[in-house]
C-alpha positions in Angstrom: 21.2 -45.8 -38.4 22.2 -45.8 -35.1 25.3 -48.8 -34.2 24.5 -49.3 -30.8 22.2 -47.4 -27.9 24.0 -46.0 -24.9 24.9 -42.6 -23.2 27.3 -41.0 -25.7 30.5 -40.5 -24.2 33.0 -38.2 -26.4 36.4 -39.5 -25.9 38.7 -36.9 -26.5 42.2 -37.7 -26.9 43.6 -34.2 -27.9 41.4 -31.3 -26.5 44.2 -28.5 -27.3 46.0 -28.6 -30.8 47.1 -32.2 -31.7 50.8 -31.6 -31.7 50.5 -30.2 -28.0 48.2 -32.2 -26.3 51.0 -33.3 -23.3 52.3 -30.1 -22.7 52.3 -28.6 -19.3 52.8 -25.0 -18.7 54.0 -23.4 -15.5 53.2 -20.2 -14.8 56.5 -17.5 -13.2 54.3 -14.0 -14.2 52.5 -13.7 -11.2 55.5 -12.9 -9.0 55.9 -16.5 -7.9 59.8 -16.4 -7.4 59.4 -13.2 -5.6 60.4 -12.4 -1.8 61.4 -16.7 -0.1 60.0 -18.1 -2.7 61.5 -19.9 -5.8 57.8 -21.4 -7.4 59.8 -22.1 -10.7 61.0 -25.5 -12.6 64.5 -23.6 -13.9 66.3 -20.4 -14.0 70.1 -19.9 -15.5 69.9 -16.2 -14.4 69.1 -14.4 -11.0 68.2 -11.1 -11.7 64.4 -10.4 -10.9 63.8 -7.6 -8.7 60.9 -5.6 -7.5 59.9 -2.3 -7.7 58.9 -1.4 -4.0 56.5 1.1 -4.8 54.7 -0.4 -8.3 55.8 -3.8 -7.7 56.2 -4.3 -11.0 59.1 -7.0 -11.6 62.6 -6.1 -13.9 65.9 -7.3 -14.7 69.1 -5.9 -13.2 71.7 -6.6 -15.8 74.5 -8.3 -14.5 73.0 -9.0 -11.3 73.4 -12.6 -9.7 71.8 -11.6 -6.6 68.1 -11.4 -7.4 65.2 -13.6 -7.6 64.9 -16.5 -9.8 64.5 -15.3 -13.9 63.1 -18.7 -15.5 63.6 -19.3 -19.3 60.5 -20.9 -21.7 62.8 -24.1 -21.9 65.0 -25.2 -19.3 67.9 -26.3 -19.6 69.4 -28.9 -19.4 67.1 -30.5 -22.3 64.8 -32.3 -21.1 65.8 -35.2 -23.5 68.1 -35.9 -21.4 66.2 -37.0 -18.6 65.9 -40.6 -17.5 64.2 -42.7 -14.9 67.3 -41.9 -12.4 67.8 -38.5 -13.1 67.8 -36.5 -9.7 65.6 -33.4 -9.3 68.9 -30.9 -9.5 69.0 -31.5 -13.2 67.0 -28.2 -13.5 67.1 -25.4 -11.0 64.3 -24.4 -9.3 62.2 -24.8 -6.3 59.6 -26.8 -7.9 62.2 -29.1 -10.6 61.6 -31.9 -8.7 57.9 -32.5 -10.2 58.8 -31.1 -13.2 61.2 -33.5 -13.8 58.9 -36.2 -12.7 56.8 -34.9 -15.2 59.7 -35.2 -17.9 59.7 -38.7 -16.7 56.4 -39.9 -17.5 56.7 -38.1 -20.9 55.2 -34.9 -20.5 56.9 -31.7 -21.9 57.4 -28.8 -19.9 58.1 -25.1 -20.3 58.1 -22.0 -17.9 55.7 -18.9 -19.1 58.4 -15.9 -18.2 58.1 -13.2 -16.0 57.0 -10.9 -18.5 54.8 -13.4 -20.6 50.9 -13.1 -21.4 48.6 -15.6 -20.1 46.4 -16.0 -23.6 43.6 -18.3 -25.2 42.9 -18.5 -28.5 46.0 -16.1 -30.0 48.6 -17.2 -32.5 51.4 -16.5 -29.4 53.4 -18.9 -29.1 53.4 -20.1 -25.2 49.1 -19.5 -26.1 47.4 -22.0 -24.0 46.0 -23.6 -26.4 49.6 -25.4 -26.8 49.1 -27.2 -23.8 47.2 -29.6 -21.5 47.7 -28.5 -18.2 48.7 -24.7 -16.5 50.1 -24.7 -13.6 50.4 -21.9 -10.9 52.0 -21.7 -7.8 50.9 -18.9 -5.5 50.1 -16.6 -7.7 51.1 -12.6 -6.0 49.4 -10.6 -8.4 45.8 -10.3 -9.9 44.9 -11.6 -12.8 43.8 -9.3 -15.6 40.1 -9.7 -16.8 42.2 -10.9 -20.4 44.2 -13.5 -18.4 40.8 -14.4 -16.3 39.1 -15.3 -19.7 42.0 -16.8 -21.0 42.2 -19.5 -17.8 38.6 -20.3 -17.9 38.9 -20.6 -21.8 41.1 -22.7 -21.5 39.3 -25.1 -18.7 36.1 -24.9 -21.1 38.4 -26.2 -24.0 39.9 -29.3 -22.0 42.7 -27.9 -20.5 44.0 -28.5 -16.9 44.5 -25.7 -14.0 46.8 -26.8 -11.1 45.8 -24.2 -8.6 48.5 -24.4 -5.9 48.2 -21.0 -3.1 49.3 -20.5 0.4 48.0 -18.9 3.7 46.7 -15.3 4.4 49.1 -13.0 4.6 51.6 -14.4 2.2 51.8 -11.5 0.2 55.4 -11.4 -0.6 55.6 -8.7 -3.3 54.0 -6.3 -1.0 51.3 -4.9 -3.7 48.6 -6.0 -1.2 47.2 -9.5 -2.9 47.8 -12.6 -1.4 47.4 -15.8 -2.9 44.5 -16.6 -1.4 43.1 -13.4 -2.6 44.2 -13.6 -6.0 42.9 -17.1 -6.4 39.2 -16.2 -4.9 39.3 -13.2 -7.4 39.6 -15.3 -10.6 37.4 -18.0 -8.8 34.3 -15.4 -8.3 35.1 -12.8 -10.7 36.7 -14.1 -13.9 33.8 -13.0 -16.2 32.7 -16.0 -18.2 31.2 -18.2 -15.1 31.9 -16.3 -11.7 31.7 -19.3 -9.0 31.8 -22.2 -11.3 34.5 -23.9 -10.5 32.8 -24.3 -7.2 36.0 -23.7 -5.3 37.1 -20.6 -3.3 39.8 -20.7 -0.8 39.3 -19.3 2.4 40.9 -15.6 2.8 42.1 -15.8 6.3 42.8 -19.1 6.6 46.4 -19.9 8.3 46.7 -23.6 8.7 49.1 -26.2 9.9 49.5 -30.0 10.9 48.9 -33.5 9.8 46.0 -35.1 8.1 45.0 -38.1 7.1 41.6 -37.1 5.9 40.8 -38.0 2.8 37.6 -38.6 1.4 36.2 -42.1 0.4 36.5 -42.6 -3.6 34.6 -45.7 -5.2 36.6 -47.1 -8.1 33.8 -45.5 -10.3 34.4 -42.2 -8.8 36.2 -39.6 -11.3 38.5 -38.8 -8.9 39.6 -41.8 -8.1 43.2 -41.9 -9.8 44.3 -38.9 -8.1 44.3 -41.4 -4.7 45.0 -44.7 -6.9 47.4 -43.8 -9.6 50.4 -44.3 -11.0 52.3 -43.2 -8.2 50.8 -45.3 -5.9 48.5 -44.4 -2.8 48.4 -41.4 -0.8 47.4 -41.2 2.7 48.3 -38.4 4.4 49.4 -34.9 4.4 51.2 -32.3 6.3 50.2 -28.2 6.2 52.8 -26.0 7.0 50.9 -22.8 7.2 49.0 -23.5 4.2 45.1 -22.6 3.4 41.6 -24.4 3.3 38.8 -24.3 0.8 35.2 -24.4 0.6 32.9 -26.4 -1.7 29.9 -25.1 -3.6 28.5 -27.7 -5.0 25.3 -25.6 -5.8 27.1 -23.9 -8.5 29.2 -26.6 -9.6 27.5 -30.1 -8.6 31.3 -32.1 -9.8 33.3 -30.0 -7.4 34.4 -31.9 -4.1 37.0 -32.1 -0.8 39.3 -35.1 -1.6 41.5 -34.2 1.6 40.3 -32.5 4.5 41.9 -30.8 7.8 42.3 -33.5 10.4 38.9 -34.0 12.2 36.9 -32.8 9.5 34.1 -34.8 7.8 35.1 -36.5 4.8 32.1 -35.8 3.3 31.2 -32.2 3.4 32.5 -29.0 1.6 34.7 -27.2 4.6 38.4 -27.4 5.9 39.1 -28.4 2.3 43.2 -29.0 1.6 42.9 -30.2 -1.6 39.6 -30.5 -4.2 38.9 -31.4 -7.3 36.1 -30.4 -10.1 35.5 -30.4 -13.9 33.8 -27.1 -15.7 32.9 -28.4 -19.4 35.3 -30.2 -20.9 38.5 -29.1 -18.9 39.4 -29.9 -14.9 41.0 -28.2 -11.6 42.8 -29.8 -9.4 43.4 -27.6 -6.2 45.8 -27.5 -3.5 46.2 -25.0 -0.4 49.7 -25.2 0.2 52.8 -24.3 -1.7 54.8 -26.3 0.8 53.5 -29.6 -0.6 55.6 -29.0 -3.9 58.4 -27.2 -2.5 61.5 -29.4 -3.3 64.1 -27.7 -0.8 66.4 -26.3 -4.0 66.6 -23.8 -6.3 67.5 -19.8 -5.5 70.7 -19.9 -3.1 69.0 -16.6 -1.5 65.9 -18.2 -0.5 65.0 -20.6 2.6 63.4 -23.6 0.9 62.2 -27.0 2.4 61.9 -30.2 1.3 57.9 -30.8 1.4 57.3 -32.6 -1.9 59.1 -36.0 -0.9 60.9 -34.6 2.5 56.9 -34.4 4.5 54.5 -36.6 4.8 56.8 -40.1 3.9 56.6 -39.0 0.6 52.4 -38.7 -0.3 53.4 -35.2 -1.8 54.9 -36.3 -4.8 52.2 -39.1 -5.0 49.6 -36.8 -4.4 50.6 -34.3 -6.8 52.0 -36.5 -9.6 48.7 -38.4 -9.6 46.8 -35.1 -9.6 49.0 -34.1 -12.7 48.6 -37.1 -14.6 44.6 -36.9 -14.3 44.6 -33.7 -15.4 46.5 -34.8 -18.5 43.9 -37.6 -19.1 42.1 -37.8 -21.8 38.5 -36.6 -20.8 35.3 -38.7 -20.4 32.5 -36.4 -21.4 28.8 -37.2 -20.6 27.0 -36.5 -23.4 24.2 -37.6 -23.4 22.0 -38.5 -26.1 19.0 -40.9 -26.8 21.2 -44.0 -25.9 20.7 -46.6 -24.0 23.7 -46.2 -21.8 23.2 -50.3 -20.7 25.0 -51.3 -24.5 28.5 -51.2 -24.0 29.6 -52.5 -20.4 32.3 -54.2 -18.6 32.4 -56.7 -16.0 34.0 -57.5 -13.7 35.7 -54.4 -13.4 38.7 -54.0 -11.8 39.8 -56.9 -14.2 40.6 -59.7 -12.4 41.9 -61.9 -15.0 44.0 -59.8 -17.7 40.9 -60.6 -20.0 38.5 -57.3 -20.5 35.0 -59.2 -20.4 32.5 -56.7 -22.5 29.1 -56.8 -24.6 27.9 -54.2 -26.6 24.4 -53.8 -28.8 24.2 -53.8 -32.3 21.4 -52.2 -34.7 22.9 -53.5 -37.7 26.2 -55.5 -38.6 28.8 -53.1 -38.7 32.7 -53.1 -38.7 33.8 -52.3 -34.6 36.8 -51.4 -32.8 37.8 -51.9 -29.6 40.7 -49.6 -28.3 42.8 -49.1 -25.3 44.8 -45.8 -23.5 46.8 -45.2 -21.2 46.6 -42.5 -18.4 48.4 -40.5 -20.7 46.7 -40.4 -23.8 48.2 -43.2 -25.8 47.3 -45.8 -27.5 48.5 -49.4 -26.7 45.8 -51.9 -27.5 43.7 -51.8 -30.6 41.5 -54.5 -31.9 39.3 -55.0 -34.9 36.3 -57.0 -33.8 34.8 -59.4 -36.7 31.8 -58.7 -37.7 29.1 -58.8 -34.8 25.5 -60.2 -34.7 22.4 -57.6 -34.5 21.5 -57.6 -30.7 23.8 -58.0 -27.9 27.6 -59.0 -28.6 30.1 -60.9 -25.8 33.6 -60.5 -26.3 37.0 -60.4 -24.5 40.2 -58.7 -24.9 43.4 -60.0 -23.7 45.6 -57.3 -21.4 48.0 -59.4 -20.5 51.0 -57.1 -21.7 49.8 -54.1 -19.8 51.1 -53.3 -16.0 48.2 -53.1 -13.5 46.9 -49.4 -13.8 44.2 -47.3 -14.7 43.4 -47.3 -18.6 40.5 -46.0 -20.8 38.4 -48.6 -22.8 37.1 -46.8 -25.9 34.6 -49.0 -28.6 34.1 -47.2 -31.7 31.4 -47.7 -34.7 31.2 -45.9 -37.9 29.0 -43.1 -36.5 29.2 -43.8 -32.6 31.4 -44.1 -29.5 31.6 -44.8 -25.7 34.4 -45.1 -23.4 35.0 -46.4 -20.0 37.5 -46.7 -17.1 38.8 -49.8 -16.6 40.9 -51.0 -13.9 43.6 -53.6 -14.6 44.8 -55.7 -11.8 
């Protein structure tokens, strides 16, 4: 018999394989280190050239002169990492947020020059090792394979960081931009052409300051990305980056969270950076690779400091929080014959360090009451004594847990809901 009527929400703690579920990929096979451009967390070898008439990458033996060849594991390890650890640990352009990555836990690994982008093989970089892929404008298509692979991947749980740049940036030559290459997996990937809801706009060439961003309710999905763990965001600087546009038509969760200077707030143009969910996975999408450009990495390329240099900072804060929602667990809506009034908090944000709840109960039935973090795990669980048929008042005490966003799961024998809750 049914525990308690609400909307069922699936909590999912490990949508990938269990042993890989904080695993971020980058991706370095779409010609991301080629031309001034070093879109990689580590290389121990420069020796990546280009072929000017196939544009088909290869190594020069020997060479120390060429772009940027990154390694599956980068080296130093990344045990070694600590809350001081400077960005120049690893070289690469982008180091800096991997190692901030490192720092909240996360393990990450580079997908070589001359990897596959797969779904659902026994390959070892497979995405289905990870929870979040992350590409930084990408210079080559995507094959149909790799298409279905990405949006495989989504469907499954995973995360896409999309990061591209402005038209014209096409810095292998083979005629693709970013921009481009992004809008061709976007609207022609195969499995659900348009619905992500987000295409980036192909001659857009864009520069300056914002401080656009949209207003996000505390019960909004999308609110950590602006209130999370590393703090609050507020502006933004382009430096010849690209805009978006929102269809919300074909994907109703899509939506601007930061918007050219001027622009609504509100509506689905002059996008900078958007966010939307496709089943049980989520995008988070940027339009300029200057935003996570760290200012090291290739000695032969001119690189700036936009990921904590511009902007006072809100790159990293920006980005960082965008990365740690992607690895969040997921809060699915499905929906069944539930009551979805059963299992509720209040107040919310918490006020008190006390998580006031009530839930409904058909029958007497053994509960639980657990909490997680923003990055999956678990540091509060409670075994509730036996409740009474009807509706149940209880409180949890949270006092050990730093002000944050967490997820508040209760669990029956046969059912489960989970909320966000908000600890002040």
């Amino acid at each position: 018999m049914t525990m308690f009527k609400s909307t069922l929400f699936l909590f999912i703690l490990c949508i990938t394989s269990s042993g890989f579920a904080q695993k971020i990929l980058f991706d370095a096979t779409k010609a991301e280190m080629c031309g001034n451009a070093d879109w990689i967390i580590d290389a121990d070898a420069h020796n990546i050239y280009f072929n000017s008439t196939t544009h088909i990458p290869y190594v020069s033996a020997g060479s120390t002169t060429g772009a940027s060849y990154a390694q599956r594991i980068p080296t130093p390890a990344q045990s070694g990492i600590t809350a001081s650890t400077l960005e120049t640990y690893w070289e690469g352009g982008i180091s800096a947020i991997a190692v901030d990555c490192a720092k909240q836990g996360y393990i990450v690994e580079t997908l070589p020059y001359n990897g596959a982008i797969t779904y659902g093989t026994t390959a070892i970089q497979d995405l289905s090792n990870y929870k979040a892929f992350v590409i930084t404008e990408p210079n080559t298509l995507f094959t149909a394979s790799e298409k279905t692979a990405i949006m495989n991947f989504i469907a499954n749980g995973g995360g896409l960081m999309m990061i591209c740049d402005h038209a014209g940036s096409d810095r292998n030559n083979d005629g693709n931009d970013p921009p481009a290459v992004w809008n061709d997996f976007l609207t022609n990937n195969g499995v659900a052409n348009n619905g992500l809801g987000i295409t980036f706009d192909s001659l857009s060439d864009v520069s300056g300051n914002s401080t656009s961003f949209a207003p996000l309710t505390s019960t909004n999905p999308y609110y950590s990305i602006f209130h999370g763990t590393f703090g609050a965001p507020v502006q933004v600087l382009w430096t010849n980056g690209a805009t978006m546009t929102i269809n919300t038509t074909n994907n109703s969760s899509a939506k601007g969270l930061v918007f050219k200077s001027g622009s609504s707030t509100t509506g689905l143009t002059n996008v900078f950076v958007a966010a939307a969910t496709y089943l049980n996975g989520k995008v988070f999408a940027v339009g300029d690779s200057s935003i996570i450009d760290d200012g090291t990495g290739d000695t032969g390329d001119t690189l700036y400091t936009g990921y904590t240099g511009d902007a006072s900072g809100n790159h990293q804060k920006l980005l960082m929080n965008g990365m740690i929602w992607l690895m969040t667990p997921t809060l699915n809506n499905k929906e069944n014959s539930f009551d979805a009034t059963h299992f509720s908090i209040a107040p919310n944000p918490v006020q008190d360090k006390q998580i006031h709840f009530s839930f409904s109960l058909e029958e007497i039935q053994k509960t639980t009451i657990s909490i997680y973090d923003t990055l999956g795990r678990l540091v509060i669980e409670k075994s509730l004594s036996n409740g009474n048929i009807g509706v149940n008042y209880e409180n949890l005490d949270v006092s050990e847990l730093q002000s944050g966003i967490y997820i508040c799961k209760l669990a029956t024998a046969s059912n489960s809901k989970s909320l966000q809750v908000i600890v002040k």
